[in-house]
N, C-alpha and C positions, 0 to 999 in steps of 0.2 A: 734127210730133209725134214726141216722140224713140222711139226703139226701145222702151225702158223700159216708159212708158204705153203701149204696143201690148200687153205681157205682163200688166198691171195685170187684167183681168179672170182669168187663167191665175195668177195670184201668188194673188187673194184666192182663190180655189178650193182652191189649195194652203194656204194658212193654214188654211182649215175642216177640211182632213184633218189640219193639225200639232195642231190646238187640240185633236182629241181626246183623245190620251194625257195633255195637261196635265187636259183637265176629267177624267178617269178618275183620274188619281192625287189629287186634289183630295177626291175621294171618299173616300180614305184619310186624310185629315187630319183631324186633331180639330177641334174648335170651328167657330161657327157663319162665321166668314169664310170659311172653306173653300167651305163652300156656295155661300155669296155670291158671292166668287170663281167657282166654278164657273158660277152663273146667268148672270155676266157676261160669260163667254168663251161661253158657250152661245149667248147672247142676239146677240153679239157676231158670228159663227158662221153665225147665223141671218140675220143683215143681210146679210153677204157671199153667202149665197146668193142674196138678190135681187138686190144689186147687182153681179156678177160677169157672170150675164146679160145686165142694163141695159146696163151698161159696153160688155160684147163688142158687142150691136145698136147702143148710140150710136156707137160710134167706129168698128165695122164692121168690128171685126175677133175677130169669133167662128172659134173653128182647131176643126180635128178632134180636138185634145188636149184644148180647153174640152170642146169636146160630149160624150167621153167621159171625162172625170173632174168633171163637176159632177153630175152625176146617181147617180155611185158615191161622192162627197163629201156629197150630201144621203142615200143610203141610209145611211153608214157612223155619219153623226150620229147620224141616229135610232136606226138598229138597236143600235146601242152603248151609248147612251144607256138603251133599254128595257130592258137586258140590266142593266145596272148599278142603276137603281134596282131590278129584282127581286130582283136581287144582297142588296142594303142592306135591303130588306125594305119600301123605300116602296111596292112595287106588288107585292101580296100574295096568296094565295087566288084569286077567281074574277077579280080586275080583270088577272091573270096572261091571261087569254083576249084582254083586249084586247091588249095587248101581241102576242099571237101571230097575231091577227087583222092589224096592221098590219105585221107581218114578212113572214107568209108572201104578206099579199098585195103588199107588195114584191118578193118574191121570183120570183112568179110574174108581173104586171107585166114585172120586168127580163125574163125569162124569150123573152115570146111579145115585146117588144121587140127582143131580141136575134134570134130568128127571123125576124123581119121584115127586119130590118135585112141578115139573112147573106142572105136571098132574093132580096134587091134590092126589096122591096115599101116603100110609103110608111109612115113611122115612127105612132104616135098622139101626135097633139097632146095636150096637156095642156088640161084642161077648166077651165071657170072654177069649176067643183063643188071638183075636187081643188085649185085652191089655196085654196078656204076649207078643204078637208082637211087642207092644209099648213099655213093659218095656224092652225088649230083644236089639233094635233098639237102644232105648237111651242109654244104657249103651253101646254096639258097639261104639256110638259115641263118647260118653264121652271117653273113651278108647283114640280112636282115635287119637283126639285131643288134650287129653291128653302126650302119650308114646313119645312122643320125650324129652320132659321134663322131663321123669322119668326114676328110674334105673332099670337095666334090659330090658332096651325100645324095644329091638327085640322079647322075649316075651313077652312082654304087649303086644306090636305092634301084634305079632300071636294070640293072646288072642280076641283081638277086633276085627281081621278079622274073626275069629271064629264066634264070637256072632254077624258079620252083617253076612256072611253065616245063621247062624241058622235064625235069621230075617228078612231074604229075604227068607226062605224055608217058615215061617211062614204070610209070606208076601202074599205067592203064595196059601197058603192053604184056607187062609181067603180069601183073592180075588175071589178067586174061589166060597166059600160060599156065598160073597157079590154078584157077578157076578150072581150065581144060583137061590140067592131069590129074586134079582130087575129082573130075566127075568121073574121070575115067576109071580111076581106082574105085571108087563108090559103085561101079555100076558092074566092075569085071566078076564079083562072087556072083549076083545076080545071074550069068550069062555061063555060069557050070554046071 
């Protein structure tokens, strides 16, 4: 297997952080292809984070440079992402709280992750909950940033604030799990 596809998991990682500034500035252009454009690097974006993964465990060659920049390439989407549609005014008023719901519990996630990690304690697995959080999240967004471009766009537009509600309910649920097992790890050397 040549050198090249050894990096092929670490290459599509890095494509998800380049594609952000394209989808951001996409945002700035007029007319409905922009959007559309944008859903499809998004969507695009979205696949490369499954399959960056995939890739690294099939072929066996997951580095220390995957493991820390895919999980700072899946916050940077989303967070960026949230940030832009409030920006634009697709995520408005009180649907503003989810948005903040699924930032800061990223934030604090990364947080008692990183503690773990600097302690030498074992990392949290990712649950089978949070990736229907993640798939639920991403399709919110897609949505999103999609529905101005599309017909029927005030219910698409309700459709998507629906499933970032539902993604921020699931946001909060997992956080809570994540929050429960890192204290409990943080607390069990304490108790020897």
């Amino acid at each position: 297997m040549g050198h090249g596809m050894q990096n092929l998991p670490n290459l599509l990682t890095f494509s998800r952080i380049a594609a952000i500034p394209v989808i951001v500035a996409l945002f700035y252009v007029p007319g409905d292809w922009a959007r559309l454009v944008a859903t499809a690097l998004f969507l695009l974006a979205a696949v490369t984070d499954f399959l960056d993964g995939y890739l690294a465990r099939r072929m066996g060659t997951a580095s220390p440079l995957g493991k820390l920049l895919d999980p700072i390439a899946d916050k940077m989407l989303v967070n960026v992402l949230l940030l832009m549609l409030a920006a634009t005014g697709d995520i408005f008023g009180w649907h503003v709280l989810a948005a903040i719901v699924i930032v800061g519990r990223e934030i604090l996630v990364a947080g008692i992750r990183e503690f773990l990690a600097g302690g030498g304690m074992p990392g949290l697995p990712v649950s089978y909950l949070a990736k229907w959080k993640t798939t639920v999240q991403l399709a919110a967004l897609a949505i999103l940033i999609a529905h101005p471009a599309l017909p029927w766009s005030p219910a698409v537009w309700n459709i998507g604030l629906a499933a970032l509600w539902l993604s921020a309910a699931l946001t909060v649920v997992t956080g809570v799990d994540y929050v429960t097992s890192g204290l409990r790890q943080i607390a069990r050397p304490q108790t020897r």
